[in-house]
N, CA, C and O atoms as a CHARMM CRD file, in Angstrom:
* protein
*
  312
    1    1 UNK  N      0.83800  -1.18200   0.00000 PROA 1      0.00000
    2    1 UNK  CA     0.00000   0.00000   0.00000 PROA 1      0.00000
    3    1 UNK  C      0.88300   1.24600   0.00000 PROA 1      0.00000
    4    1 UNK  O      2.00900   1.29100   0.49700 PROA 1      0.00000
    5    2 UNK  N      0.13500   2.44100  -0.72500 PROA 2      0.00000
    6    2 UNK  CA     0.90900   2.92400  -0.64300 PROA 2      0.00000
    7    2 UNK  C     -0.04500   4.52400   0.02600 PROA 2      0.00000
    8    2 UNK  O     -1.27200   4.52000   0.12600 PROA 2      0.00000
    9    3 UNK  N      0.88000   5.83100   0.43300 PROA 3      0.00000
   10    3 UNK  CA     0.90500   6.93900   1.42400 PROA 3      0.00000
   11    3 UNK  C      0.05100   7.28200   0.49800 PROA 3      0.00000
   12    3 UNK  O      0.14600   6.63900  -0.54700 PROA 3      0.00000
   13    4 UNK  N     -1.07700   8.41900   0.56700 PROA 4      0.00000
   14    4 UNK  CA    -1.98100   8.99200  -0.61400 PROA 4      0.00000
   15    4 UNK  C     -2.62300   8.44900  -1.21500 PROA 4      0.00000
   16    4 UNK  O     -3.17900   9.15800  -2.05400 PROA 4      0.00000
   17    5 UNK  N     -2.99400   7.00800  -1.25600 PROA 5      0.00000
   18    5 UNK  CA    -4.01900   6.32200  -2.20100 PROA 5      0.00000
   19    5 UNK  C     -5.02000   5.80000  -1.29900 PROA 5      0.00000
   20    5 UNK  O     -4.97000   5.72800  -0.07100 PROA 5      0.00000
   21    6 UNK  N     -6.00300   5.41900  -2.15100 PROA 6      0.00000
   22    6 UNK  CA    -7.49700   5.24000  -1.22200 PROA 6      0.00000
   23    6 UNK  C     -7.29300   3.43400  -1.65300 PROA 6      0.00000
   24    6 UNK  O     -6.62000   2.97500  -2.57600 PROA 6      0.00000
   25    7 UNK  N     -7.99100   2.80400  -0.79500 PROA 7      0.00000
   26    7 UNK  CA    -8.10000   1.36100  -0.97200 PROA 7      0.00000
   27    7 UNK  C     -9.13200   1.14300  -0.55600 PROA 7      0.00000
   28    7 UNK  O     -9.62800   1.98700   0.19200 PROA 7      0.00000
   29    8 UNK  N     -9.96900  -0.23500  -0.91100 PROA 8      0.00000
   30    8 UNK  CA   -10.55500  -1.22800  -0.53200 PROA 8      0.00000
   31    8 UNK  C    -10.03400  -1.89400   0.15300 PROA 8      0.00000
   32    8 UNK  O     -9.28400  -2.61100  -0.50800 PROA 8      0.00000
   33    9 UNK  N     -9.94800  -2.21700   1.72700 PROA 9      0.00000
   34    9 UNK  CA    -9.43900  -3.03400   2.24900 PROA 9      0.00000
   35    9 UNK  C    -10.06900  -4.33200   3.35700 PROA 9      0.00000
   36    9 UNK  O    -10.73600  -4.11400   4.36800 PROA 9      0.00000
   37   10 UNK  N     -9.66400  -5.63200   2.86300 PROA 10     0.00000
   38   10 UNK  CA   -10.75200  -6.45700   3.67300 PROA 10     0.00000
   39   10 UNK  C    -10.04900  -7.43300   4.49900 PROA 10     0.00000
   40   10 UNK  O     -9.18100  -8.13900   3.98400 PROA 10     0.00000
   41   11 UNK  N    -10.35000  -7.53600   5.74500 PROA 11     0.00000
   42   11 UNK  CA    -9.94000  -8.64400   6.55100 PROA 11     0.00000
   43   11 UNK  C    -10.66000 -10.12300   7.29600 PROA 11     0.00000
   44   11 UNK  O    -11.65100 -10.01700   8.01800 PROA 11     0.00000
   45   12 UNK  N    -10.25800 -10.96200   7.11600 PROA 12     0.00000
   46   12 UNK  CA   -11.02800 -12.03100   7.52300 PROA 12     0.00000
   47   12 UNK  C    -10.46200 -12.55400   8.70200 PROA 12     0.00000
   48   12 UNK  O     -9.27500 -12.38400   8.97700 PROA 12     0.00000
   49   13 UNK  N    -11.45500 -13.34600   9.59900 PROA 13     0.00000
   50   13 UNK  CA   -10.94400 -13.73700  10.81400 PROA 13     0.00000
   51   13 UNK  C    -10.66600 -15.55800  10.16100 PROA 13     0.00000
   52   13 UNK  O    -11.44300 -16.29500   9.55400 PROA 13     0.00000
   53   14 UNK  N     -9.34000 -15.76300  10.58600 PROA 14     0.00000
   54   14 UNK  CA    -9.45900 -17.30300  10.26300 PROA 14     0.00000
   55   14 UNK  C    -10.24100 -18.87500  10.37900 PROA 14     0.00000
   56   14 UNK  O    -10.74800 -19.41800  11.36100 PROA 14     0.00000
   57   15 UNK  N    -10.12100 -19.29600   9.10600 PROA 15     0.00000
   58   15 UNK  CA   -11.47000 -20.40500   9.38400 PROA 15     0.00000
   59   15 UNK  C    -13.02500 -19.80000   9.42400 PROA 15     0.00000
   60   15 UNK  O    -13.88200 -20.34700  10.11800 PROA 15     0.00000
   61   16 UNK  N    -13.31400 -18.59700   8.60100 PROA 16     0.00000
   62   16 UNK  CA   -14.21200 -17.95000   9.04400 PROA 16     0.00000
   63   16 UNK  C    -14.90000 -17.85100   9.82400 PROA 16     0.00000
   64   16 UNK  O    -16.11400 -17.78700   9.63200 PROA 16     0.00000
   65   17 UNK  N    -14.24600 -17.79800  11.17100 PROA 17     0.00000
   66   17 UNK  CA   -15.11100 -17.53100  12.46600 PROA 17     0.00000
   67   17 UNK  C    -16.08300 -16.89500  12.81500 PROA 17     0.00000
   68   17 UNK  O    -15.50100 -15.84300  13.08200 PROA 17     0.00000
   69   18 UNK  N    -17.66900 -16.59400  13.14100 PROA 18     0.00000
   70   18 UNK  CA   -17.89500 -15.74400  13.31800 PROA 18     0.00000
   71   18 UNK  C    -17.84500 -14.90000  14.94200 PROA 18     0.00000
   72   18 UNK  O    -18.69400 -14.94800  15.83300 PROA 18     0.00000
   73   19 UNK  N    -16.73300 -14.26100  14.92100 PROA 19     0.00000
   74   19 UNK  CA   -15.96000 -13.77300  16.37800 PROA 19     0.00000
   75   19 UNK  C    -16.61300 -11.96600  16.35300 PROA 19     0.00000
   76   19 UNK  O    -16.60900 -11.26400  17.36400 PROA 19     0.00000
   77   20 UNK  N    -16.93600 -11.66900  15.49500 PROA 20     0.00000
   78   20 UNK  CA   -17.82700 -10.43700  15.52100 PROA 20     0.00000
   79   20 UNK  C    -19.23700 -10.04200  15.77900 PROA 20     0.00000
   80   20 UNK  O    -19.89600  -9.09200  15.35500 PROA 20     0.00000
   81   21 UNK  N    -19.56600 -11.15700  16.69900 PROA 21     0.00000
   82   21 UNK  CA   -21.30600 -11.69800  17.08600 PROA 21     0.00000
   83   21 UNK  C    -21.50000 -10.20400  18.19700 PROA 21     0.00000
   84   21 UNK  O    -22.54900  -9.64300  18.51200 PROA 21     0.00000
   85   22 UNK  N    -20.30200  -9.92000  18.54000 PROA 22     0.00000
   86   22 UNK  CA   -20.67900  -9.20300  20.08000 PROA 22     0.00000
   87   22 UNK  C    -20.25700  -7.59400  20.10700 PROA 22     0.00000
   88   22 UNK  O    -19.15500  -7.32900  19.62800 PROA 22     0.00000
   89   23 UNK  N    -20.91400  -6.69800  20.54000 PROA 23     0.00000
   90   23 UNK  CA   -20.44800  -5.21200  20.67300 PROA 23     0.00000
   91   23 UNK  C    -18.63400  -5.16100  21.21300 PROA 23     0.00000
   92   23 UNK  O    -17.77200  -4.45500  20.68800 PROA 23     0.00000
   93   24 UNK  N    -18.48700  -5.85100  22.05400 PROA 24     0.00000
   94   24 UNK  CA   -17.03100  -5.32100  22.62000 PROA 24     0.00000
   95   24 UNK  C    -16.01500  -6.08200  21.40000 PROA 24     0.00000
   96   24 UNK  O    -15.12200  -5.35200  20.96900 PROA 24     0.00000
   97   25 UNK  N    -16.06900  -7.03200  21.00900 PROA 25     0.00000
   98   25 UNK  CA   -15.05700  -6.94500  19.73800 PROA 25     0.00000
   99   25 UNK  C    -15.39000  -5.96700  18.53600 PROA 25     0.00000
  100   25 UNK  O    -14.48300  -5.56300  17.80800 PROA 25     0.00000
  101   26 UNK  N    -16.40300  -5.68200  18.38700 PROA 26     0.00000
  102   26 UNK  CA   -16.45600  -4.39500  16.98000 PROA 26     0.00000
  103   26 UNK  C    -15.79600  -3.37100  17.93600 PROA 26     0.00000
  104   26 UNK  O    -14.69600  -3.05000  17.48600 PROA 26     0.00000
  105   27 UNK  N    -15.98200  -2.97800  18.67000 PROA 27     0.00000
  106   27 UNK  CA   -15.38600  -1.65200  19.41900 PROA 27     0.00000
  107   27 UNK  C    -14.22200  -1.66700  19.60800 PROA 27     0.00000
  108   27 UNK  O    -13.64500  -0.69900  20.10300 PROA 27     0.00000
  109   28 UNK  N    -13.55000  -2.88400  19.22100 PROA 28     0.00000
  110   28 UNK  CA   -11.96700  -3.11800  19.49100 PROA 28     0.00000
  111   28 UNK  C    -11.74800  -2.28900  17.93800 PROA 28     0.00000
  112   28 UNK  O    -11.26400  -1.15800  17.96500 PROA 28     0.00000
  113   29 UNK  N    -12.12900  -2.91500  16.62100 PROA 29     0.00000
  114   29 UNK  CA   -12.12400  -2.19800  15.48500 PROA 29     0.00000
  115   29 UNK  C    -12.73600  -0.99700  15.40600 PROA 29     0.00000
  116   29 UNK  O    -12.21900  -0.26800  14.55900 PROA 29     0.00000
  117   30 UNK  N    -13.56200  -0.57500  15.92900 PROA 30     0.00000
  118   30 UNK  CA   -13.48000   1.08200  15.89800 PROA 30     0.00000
  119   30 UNK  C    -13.10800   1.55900  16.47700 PROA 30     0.00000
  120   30 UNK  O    -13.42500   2.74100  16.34500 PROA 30     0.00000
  121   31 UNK  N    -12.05800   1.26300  17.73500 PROA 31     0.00000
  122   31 UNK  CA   -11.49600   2.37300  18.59800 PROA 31     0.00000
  123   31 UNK  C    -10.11100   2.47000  17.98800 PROA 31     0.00000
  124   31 UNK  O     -9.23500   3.25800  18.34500 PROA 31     0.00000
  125   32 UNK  N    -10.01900   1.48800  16.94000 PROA 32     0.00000
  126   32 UNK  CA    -8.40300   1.18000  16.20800 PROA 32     0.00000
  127   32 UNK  C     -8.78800   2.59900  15.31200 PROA 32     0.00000
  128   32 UNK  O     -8.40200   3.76300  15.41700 PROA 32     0.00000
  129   33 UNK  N     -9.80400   1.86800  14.32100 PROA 33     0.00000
  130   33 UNK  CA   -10.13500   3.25800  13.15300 PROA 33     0.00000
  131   33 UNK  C     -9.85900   4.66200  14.46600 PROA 33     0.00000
  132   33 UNK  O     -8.68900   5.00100  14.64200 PROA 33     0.00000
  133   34 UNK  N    -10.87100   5.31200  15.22100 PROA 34     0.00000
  134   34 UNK  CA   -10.59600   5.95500  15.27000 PROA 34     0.00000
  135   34 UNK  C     -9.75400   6.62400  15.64900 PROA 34     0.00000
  136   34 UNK  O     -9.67500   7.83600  15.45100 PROA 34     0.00000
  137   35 UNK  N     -8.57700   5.58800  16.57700 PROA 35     0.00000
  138   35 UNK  CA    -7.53700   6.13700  17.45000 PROA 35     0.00000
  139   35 UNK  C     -6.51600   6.95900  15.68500 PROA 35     0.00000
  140   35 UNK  O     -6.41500   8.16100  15.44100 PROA 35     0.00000
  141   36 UNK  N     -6.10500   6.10100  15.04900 PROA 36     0.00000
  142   36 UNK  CA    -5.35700   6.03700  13.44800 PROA 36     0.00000
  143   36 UNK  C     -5.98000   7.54300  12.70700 PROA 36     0.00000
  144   36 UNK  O     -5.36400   8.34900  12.00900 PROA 36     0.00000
  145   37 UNK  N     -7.33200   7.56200  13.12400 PROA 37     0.00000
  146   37 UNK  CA    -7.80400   9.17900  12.05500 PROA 37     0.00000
  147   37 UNK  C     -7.66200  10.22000  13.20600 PROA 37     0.00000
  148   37 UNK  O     -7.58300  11.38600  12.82200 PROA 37     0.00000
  149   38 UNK  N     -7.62700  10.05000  14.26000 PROA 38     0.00000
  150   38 UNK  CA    -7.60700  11.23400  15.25200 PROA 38     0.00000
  151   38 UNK  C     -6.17500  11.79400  15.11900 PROA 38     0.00000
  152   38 UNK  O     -5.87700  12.95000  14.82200 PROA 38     0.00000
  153   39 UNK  N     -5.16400  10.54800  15.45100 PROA 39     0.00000
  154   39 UNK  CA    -3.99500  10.67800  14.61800 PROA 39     0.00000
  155   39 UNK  C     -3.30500  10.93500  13.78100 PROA 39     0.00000
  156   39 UNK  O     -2.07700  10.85300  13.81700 PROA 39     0.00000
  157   40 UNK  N     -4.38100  11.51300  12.32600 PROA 40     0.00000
  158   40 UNK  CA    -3.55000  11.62000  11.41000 PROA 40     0.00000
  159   40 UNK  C     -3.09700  10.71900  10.35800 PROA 40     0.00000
  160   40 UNK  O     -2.26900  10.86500   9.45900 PROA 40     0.00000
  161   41 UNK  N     -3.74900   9.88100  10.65200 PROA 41     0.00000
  162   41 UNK  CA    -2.44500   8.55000   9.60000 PROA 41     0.00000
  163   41 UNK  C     -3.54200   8.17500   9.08900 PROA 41     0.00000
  164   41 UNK  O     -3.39200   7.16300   9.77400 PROA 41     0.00000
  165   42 UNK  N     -4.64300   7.96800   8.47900 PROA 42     0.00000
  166   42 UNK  CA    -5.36700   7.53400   7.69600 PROA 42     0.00000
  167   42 UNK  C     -6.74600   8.76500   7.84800 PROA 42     0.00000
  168   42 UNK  O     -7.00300   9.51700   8.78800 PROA 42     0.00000
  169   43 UNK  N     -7.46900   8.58100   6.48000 PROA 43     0.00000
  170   43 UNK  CA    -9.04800   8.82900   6.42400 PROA 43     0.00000
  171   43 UNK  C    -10.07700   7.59500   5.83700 PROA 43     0.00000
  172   43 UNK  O     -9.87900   6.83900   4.88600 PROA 43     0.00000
  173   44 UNK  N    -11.44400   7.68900   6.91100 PROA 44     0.00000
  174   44 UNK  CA   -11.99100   6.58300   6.21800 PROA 44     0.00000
  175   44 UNK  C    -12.87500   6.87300   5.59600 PROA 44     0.00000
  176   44 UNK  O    -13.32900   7.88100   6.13700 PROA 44     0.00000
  177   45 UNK  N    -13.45600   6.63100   4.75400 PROA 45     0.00000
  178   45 UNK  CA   -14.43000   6.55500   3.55900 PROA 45     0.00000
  179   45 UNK  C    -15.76900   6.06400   4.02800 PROA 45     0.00000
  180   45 UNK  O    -16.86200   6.62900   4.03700 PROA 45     0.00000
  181   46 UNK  N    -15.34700   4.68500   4.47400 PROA 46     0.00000
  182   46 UNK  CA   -16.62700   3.59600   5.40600 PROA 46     0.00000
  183   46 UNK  C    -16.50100   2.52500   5.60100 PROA 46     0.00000
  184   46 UNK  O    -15.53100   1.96300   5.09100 PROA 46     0.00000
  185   47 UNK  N    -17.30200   1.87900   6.31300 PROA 47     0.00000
  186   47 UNK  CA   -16.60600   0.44400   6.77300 PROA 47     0.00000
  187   47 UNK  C    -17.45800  -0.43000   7.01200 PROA 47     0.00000
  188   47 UNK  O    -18.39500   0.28200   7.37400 PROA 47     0.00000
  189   48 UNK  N    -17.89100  -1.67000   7.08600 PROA 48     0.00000
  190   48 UNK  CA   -18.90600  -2.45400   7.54200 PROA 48     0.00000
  191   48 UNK  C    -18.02200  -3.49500   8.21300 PROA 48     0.00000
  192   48 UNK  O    -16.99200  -3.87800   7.66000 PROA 48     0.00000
  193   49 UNK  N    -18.55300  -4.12800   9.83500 PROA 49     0.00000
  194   49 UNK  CA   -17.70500  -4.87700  10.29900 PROA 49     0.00000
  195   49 UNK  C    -18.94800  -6.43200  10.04400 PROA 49     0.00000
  196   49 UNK  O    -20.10700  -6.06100  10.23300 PROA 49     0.00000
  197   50 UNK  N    -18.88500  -7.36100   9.82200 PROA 50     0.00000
  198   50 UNK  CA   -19.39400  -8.84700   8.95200 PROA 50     0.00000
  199   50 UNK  C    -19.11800  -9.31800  10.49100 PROA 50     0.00000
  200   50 UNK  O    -18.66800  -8.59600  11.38000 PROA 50     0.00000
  201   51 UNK  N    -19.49700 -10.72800  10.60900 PROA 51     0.00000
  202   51 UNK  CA   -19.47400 -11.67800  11.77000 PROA 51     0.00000
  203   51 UNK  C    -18.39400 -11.87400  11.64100 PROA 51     0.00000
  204   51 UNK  O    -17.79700 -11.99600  12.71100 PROA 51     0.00000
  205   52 UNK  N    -17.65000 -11.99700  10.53500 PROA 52     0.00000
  206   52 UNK  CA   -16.54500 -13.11200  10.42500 PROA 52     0.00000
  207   52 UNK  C    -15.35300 -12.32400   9.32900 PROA 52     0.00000
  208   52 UNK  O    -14.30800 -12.74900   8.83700 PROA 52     0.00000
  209   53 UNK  N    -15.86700 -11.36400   9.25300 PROA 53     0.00000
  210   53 UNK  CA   -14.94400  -9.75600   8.14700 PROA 53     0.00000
  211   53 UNK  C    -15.27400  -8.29100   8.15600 PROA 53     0.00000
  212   53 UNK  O    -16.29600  -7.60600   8.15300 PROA 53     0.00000
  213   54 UNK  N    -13.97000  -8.10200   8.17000 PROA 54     0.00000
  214   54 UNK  CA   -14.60200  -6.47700   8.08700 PROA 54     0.00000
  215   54 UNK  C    -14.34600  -5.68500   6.24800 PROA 54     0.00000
  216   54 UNK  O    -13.99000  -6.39300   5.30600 PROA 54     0.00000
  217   55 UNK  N    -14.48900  -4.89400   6.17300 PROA 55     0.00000
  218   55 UNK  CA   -14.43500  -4.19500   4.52800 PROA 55     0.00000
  219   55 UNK  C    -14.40500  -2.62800   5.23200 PROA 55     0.00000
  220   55 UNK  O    -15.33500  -2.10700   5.84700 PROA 55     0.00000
  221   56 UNK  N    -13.21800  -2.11000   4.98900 PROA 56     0.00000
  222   56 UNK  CA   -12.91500  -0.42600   5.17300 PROA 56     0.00000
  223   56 UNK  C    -12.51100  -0.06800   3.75800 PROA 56     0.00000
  224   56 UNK  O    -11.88100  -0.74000   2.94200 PROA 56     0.00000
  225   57 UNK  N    -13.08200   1.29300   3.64800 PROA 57     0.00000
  226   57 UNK  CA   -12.34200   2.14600   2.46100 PROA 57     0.00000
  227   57 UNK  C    -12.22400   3.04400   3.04800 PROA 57     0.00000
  228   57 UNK  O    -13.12400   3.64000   3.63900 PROA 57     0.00000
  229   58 UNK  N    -10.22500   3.53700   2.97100 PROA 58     0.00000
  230   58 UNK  CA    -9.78900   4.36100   3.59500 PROA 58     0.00000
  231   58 UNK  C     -8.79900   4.67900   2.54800 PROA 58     0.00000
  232   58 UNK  O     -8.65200   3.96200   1.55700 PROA 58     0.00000
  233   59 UNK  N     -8.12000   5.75400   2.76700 PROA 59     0.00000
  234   59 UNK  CA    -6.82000   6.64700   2.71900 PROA 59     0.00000
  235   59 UNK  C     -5.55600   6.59000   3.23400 PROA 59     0.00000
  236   59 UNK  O     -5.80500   6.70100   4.43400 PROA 59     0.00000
  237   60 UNK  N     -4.48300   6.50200   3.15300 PROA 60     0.00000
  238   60 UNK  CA    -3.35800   6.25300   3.81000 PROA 60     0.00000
  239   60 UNK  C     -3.10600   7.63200   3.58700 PROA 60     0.00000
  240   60 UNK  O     -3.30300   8.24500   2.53700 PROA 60     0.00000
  241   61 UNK  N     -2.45700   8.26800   5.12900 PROA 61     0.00000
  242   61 UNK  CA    -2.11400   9.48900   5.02000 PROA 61     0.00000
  243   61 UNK  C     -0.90300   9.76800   5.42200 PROA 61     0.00000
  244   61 UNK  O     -0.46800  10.85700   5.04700 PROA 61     0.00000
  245   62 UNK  N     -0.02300   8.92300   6.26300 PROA 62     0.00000
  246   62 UNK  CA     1.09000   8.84400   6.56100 PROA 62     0.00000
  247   62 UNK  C      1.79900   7.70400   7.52500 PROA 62     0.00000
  248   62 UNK  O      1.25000   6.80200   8.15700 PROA 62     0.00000
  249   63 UNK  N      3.09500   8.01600   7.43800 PROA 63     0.00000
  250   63 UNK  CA     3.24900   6.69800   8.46600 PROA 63     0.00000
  251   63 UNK  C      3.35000   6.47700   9.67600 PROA 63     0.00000
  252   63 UNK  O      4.07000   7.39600  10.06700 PROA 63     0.00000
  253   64 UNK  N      3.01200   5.64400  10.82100 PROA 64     0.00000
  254   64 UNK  CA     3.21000   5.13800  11.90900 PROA 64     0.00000
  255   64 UNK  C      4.76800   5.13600  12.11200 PROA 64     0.00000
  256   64 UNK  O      5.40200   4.36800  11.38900 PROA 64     0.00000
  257   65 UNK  N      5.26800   5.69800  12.76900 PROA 65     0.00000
  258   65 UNK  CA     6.30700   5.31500  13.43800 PROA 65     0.00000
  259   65 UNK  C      7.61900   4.72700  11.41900 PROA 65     0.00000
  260   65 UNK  O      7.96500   5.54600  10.56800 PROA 65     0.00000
  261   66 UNK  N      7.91800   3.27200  11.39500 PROA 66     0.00000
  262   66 UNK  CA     8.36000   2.92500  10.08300 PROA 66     0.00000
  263   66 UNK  C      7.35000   2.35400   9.59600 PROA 66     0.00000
  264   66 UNK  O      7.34100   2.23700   8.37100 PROA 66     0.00000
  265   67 UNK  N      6.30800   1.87500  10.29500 PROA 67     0.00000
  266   67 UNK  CA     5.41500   1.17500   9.01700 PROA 67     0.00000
  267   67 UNK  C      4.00200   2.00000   8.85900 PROA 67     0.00000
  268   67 UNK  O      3.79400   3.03900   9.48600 PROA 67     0.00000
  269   68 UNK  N      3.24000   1.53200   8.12600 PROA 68     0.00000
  270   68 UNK  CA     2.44500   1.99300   7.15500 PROA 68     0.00000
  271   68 UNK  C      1.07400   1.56200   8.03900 PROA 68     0.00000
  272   68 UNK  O      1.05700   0.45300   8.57200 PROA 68     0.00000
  273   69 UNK  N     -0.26500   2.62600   8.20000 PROA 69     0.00000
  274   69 UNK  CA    -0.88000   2.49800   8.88600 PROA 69     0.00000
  275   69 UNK  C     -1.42500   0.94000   9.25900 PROA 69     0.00000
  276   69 UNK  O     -1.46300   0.32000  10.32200 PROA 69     0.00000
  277   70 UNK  N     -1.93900   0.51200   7.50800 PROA 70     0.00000
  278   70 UNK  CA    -2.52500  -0.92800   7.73400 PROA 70     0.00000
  279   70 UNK  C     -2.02200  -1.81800   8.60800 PROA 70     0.00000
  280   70 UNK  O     -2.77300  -2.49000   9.31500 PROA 70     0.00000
  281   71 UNK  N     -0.47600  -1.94300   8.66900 PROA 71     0.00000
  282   71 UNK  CA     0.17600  -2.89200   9.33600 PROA 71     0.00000
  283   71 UNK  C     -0.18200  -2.33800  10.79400 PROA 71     0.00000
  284   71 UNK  O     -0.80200  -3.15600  11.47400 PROA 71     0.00000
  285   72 UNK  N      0.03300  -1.35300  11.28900 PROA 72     0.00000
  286   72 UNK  CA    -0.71400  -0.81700  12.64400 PROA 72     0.00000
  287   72 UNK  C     -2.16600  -1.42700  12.95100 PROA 72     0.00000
  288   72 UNK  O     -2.47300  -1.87700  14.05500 PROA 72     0.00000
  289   73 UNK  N     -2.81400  -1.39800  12.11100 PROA 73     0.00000
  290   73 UNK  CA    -4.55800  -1.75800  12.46900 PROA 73     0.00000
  291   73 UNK  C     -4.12000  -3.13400  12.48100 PROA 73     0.00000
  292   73 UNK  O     -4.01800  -3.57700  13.62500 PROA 73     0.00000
  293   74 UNK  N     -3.86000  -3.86000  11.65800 PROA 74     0.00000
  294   74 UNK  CA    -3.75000  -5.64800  11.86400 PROA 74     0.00000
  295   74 UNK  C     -2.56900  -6.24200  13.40300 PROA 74     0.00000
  296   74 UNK  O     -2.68600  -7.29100  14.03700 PROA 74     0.00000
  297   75 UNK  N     -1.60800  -5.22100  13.58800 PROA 75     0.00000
  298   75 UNK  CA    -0.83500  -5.65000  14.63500 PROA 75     0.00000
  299   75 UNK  C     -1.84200  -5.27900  15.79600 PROA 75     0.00000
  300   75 UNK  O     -1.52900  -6.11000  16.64800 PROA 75     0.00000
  301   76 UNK  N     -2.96200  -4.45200  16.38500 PROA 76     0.00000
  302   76 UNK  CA    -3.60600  -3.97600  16.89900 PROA 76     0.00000
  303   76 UNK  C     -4.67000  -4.77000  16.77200 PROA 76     0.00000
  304   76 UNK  O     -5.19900  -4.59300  17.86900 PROA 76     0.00000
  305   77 UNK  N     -5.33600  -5.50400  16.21400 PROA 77     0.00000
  306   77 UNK  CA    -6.67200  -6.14700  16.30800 PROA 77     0.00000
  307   77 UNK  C     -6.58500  -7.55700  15.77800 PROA 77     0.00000
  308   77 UNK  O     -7.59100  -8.20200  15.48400 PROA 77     0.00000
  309   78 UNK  N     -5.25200  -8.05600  15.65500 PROA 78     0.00000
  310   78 UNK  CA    -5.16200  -9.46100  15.84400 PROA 78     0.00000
  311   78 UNK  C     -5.50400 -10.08400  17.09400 PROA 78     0.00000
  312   78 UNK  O     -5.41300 -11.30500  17.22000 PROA 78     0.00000
């Protein structure tokens, strides 16, 4: 991915679990989104979180520390 471009981006929980049945795990993924845009390092477009996937369209706006926001949200909500 790259700094300035907008993506489609989708993540699946393995074995398609459905581990997104409950309010306090989606809130783990939106307190990620929003901690990352309050921050600066991304904009989001929109997002739908699935039982078992989520689908964001966002912006990369700069980087974390050396890596690149996405890798922040997946090290964060694994």
């Amino acid at each position: 991915m790259d700094i300035g471009e907008v993506y489609f981006y989708t993540s699946t929980i393995i074995s398609w679990k459905r581990l997104f049945m409950t309010d306090n795990l989606k809130l783990i993924i939106i307190d990620c989104l929003k901690n990352l845009v309050e921050r600066k390092l991304i904009i989001v477009y929109g997002f739908v979180i699935m039982p078992n996937h989520i689908h964001i369209i966002w912006e990369l706006n700069s980087m974390n520390g050396k890596e690149l926001p996405d890798t922040s949200f997946t090290k964060f909500t694994a």
